[in-house]
PATORNU-437836 format. One record per residue (C-alpha): residue in one letter; y, x, z. Coordinates in steps of 0.1 Angstrom, whole numbers, plus 5000, padded with zeros to 4 digits. Example, Ala and Ser with C-alpha at 12.3 -4.5 7.8 and 13.67 -1.06 7.14 Angstrom:
2
r Y X Z
A 4955 5123 5078
S 4989 5137 5071
//
This chain:
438
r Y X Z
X 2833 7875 8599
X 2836 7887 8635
X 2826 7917 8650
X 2796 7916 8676
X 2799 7941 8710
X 2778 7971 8688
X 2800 7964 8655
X 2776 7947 8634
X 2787 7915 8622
X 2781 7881 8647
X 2760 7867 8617
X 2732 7885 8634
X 2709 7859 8649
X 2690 7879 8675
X 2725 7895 8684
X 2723 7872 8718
X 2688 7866 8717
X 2661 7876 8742
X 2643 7904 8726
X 2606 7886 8719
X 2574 7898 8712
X 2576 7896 8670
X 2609 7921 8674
X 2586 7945 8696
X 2560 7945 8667
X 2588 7952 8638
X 2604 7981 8663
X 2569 7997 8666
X 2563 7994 8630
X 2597 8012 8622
X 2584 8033 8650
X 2556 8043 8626
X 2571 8042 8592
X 2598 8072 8611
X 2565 8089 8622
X 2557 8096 8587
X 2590 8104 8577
X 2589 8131 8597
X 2554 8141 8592
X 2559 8139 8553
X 2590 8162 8556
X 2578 8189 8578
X 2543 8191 8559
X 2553 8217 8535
X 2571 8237 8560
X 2536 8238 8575
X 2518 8252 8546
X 2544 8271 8533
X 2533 8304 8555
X 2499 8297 8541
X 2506 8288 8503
X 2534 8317 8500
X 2503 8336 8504
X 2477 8315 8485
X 2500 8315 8459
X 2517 8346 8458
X 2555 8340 8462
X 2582 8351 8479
X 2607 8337 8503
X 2635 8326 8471
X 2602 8303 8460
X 2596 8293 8489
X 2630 8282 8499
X 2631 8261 8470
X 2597 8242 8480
X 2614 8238 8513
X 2645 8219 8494
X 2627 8201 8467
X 2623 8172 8491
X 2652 8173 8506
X 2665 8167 8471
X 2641 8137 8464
X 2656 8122 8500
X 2692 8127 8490
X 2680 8110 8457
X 2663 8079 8473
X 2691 8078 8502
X 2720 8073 8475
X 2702 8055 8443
X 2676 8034 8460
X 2686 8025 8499
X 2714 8000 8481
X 2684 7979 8469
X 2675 7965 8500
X 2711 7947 8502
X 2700 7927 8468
X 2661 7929 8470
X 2655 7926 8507
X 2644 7953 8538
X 2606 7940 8530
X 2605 7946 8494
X 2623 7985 8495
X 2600 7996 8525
X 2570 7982 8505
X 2585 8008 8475
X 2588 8036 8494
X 2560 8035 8512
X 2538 8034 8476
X 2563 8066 8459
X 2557 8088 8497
X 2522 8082 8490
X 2519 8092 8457
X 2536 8119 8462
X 2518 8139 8488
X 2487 8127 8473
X 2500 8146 8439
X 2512 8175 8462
X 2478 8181 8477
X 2465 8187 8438
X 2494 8203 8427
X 2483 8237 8406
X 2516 8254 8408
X 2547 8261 8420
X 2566 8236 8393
X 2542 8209 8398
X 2539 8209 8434
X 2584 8211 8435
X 2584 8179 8416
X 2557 8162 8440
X 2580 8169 8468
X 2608 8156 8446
X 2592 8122 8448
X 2578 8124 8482
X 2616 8130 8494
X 2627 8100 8471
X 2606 8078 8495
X 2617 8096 8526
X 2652 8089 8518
X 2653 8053 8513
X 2627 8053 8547
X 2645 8070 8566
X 2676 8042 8563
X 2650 8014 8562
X 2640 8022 8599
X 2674 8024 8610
X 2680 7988 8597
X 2651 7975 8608
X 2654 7988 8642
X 2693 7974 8640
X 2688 7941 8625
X 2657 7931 8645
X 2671 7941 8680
X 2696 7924 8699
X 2732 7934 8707
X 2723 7946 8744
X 2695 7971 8731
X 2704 7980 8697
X 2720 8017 8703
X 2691 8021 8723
X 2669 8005 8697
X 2679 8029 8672
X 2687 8060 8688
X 2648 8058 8700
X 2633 8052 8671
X 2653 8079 8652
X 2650 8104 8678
X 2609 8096 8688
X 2597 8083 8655
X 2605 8119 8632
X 2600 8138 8664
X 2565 8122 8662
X 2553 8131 8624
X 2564 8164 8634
X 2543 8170 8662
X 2517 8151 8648
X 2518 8171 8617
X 2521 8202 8636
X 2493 8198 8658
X 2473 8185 8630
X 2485 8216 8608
X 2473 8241 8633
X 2438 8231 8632
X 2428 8219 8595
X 2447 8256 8587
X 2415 8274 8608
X 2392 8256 8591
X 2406 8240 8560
X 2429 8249 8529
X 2466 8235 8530
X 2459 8207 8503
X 2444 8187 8531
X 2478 8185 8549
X 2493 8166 8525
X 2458 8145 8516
X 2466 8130 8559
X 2498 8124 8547
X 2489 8101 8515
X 2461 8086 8537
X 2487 8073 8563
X 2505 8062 8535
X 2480 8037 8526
X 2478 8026 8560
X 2510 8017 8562
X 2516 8000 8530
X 2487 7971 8545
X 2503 7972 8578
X 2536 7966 8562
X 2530 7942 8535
X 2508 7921 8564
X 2531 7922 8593
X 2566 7933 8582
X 2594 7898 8580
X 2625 7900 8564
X 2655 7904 8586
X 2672 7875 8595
X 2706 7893 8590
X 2699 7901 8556
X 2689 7866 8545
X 2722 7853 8562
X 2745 7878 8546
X 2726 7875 8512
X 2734 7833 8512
X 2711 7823 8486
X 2699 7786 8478
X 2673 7791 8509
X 2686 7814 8531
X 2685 7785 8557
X 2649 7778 8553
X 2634 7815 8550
X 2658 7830 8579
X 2645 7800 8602
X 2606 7809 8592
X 2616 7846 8602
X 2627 7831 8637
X 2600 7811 8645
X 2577 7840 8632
X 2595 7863 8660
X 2596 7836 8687
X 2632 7821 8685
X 2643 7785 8680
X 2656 7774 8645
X 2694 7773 8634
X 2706 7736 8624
X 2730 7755 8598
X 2745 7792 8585
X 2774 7802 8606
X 2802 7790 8587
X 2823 7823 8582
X 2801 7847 8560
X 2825 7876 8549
X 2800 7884 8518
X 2809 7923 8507
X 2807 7935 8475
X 2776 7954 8473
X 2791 7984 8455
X 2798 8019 8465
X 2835 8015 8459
X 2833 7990 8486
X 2832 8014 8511
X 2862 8035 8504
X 2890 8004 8505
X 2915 8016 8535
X 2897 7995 8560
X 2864 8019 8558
X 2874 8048 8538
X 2887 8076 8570
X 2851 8062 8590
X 2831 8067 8559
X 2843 8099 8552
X 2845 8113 8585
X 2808 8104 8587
X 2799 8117 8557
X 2814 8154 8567
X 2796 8155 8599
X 2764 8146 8583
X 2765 8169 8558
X 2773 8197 8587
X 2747 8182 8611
X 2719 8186 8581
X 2728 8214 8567
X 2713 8234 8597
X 2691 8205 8613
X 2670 8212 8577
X 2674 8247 8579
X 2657 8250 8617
X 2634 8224 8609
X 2619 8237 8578
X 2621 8281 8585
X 2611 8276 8621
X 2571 8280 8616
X 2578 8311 8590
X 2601 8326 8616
X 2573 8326 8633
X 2551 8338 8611
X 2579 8370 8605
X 2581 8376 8640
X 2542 8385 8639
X 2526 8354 8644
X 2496 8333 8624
X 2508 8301 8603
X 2484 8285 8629
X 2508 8293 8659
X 2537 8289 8640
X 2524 8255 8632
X 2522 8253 8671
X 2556 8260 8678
X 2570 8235 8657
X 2544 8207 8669
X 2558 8221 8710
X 2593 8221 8696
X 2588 8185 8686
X 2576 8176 8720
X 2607 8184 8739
X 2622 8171 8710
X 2603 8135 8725
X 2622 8141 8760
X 2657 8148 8744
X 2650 8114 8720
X 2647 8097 8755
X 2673 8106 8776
X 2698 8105 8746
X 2691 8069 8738
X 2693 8061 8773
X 2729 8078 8774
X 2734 8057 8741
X 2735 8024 8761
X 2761 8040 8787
X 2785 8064 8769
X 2805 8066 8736
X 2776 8073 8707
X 2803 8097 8695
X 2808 8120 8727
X 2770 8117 8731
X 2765 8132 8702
X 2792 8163 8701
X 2776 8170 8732
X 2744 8175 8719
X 2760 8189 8686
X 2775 8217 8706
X 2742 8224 8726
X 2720 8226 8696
X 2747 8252 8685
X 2744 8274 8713
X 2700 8269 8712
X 2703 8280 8672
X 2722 8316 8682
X 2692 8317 8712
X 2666 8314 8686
X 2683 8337 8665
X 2681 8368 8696
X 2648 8360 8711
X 2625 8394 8712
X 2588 8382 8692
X 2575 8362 8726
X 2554 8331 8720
X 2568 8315 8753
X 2605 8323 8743
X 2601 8307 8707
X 2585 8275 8726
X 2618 8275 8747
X 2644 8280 8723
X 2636 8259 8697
X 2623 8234 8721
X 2660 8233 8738
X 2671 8228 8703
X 2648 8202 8693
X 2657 8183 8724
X 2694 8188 8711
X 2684 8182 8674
X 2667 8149 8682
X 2697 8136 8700
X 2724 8144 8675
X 2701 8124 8652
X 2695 8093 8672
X 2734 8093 8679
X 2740 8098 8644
X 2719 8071 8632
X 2733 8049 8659
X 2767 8051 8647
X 2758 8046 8613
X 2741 8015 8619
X 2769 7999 8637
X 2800 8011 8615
X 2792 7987 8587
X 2794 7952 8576
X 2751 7937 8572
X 2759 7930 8537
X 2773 7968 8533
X 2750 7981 8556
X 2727 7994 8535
X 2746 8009 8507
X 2768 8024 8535
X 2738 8041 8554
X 2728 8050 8519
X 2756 8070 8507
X 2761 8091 8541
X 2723 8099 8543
X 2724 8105 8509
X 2749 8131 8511
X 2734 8143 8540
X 2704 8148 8525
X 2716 8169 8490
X 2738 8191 8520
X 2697 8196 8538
X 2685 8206 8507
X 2713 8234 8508
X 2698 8246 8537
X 2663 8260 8535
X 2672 8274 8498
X 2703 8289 8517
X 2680 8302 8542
X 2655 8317 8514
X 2682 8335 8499
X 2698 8351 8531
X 2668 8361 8541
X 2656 8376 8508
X 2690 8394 8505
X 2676 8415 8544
X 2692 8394 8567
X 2675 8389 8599
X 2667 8359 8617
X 2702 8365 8644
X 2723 8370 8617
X 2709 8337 8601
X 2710 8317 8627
X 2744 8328 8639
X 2752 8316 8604
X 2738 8280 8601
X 2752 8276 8640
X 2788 8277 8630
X 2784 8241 8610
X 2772 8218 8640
X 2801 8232 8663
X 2822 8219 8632
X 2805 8188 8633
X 2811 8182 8669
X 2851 8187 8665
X 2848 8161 8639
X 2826 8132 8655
X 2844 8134 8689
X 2874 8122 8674
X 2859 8094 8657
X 2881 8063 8666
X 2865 8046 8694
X 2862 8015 8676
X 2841 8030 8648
X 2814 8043 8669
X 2808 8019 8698
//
């Protein structure tokens, strides 16, 4: 099976395709399903000012909360992302979809500390398998011209969005409402999405191709007539059909890629996680109300919108790789800033808004890489195993966090900390071999 120009396999048949009005639709409902992603992950670190309070706990509690998710996504990411290379992309974002739902609906009546960890368990299970669903289907329904692009925007605008969403949303229902109805948004979006989903959502073309079942023909030409495209008269002829198995990806040909990946992703989330889920209680520490810390993180997220755009535009014209060491390295430096800055609204806007922007772009680039690295009929167990990993290093980082800061750390020391692991990361994903990451 030959390579395409962007790495994933030439079985693709939108690869030289005009991108048509049916692929616009499945990019803006990837769009959406990355919203809630994001808005599902940072809704406890909204409340979590407001329920430490409520609720009585302290910052080793709290941390935990933070992480449970993350634990649930690094769950999902590595036991359930490798279904959609048997079931189909349809059926798994249909699954998760229903488990993030329940479980922010069961968070918003959670009585205690246990209870609510374990809803966030399950809501992160869904979150992980989503979060490598959106980057397939913005891969696999895109064409080889705008696929980094495709990607890199929908990573780095669609979590950004929940976020600010979430945040601005957060900062008014906590003046006049109690946290549960954070996560009750979150479970009604949920349901939203499942109709919109199960009513407009194909299967990708690539999947049905690589999968080479009795019909493939037949259902992969109703997908392209569905999205606009003429039919095929037959399969191509050279189907390189993987092994859908972990151990796969760790024969010679993908092993140093995989690896390399995997380190850097660990790095990158390990402090992406902690900023993203401490950031309103900093805040809050710094003499602020959950409501304006709520704020920040919703402002943070905007710049986070700008830095989304102008790295997937850089995606299209420079090395993923270099893109993304560049913005690695930046969102260092904005960490140690955010770490110093005296308790000024203004200054916590700007700091973490400069590494949001950074934040959003080592994402997209991220994501970009990931989803051109691997053969379609390894692509998802391949996305699967890095973001899982990824995901159990995230849920390091906010219980890290907790603990540092309940040992008397303050925030510069903390920051300084969690900054040393991106400038790692940058080292590592610069040297990626040029082949592996275009």
């Amino acid at each position: 099976m030959s390579a395409g120009p962007t790495g994933l396999s030439s079985d693709n048949p939108l690869d030289n395709a005009p991108l048509r009005r049916g692929q616009i639709l499945v990019l803006l409902i990837a769009l959406l399903l990355s919203a809630l992603d994001g808005y599902d992950a940072m809704s406890m670190a909204f409340v979590a000012p407001v329920l430490a309070v409520d609720w009585g706990i302290g910052k080793t509690l709290t941390g935990l909360l933070l992480s449970s998710s993350l634990v649930g996504m690094a769950i999902g990411a590595v036991g359930l992302s490798p279904l959609a290379d048997k079931y189909g992309r349809r059926a798994v974002v249909l699954g998760a979809l229903v488990i993030m739902t329940l479980g922010t609906a069961f968070s918003a009546v959670a009585p205690s500390v246990p209870v609510l960890a374990a809803a966030r368990l399950l809501t992160g299970v869904g979150i992980g398998v989503m979060v490598a669903m959106t980057t397939l289907l913005s891969a696999e329904f895109s064409n080889a011209k705008r696929r980094p692009l495709a990607v890199a925007a929908i990573a780095t605008i669609g979590f950004p969005l929940g976020g600010v969403i979430g945040g601005l949303g957060a900062s008014v229902i906590l003046k006049t409402a109690t946290w549960h109805l954070v996560f009750w948004a979150g479970s009604i979006a949920g349901v939203v999405l499942i109709a919109l989903v199960f009513l407009a959502l194909p299967e990708s073309p690539a999947y049905l191709i690589a999968r080479r079942s009795h019909d493939s023909l037949e259902r992969t030409n109703r997908v392209l007539s569905r999205l606009g495209h003429s039919a095929m008269s037959e399969l191509p002829a050279a189907i390189d059909r993987q092994t859908i198995r972990y151990r796969a990806l760790f024969e010679p040909g993908l092993r140093p890629t995989v690896l390399r990946l995997t380190a850097t992703a660990i790095l990158i989330a390990t402090t992406a996680y902690f900023s993203i889920n401490w950031l309103p209680a900093m805040v809050v520490d710094a003499g602020f109300t959950p409501a304006q810390g709520s704020l920040v993180s919703a402002q943070a997220g905007m710049i986070g919108f700008v830095g989304g755009v102008i790295f997937a535009a850089f995606a299209s014209r420079f090395p993923p790789n270099k893109v993304a060491a560049t913005a690695m390295t930046a969102g260092a430096v904005a960490l140690v800033a955010l770490g110093f800055v005296p308790p000024a609204l203004h200054l916590f806007v700007l700091t973490a808004g400069v590494l949001g922007f950074c934040m959003a772009g080592t994402t997209g680039m991220m994501y970009t890489i990931l989803a051109t690295t691997f053969p379609a009929g390894l692509r998802a167990s391949g996305m699967g195993f890095v973001m899982g990993t990824m995901r159990i290093a995230s849920a390091a980082g906010p219980a890290l966090a907790g603990v540092l800061f309940a040992q008397g750390m303050t925030r510069a020391s903390v920051c300084i900390i969690f900054a040393i692991a991106p400038v790692i990361a940058a080292i590592l994903i610069a040297s990626l071999p040029k082949q592996s990451a275009a």
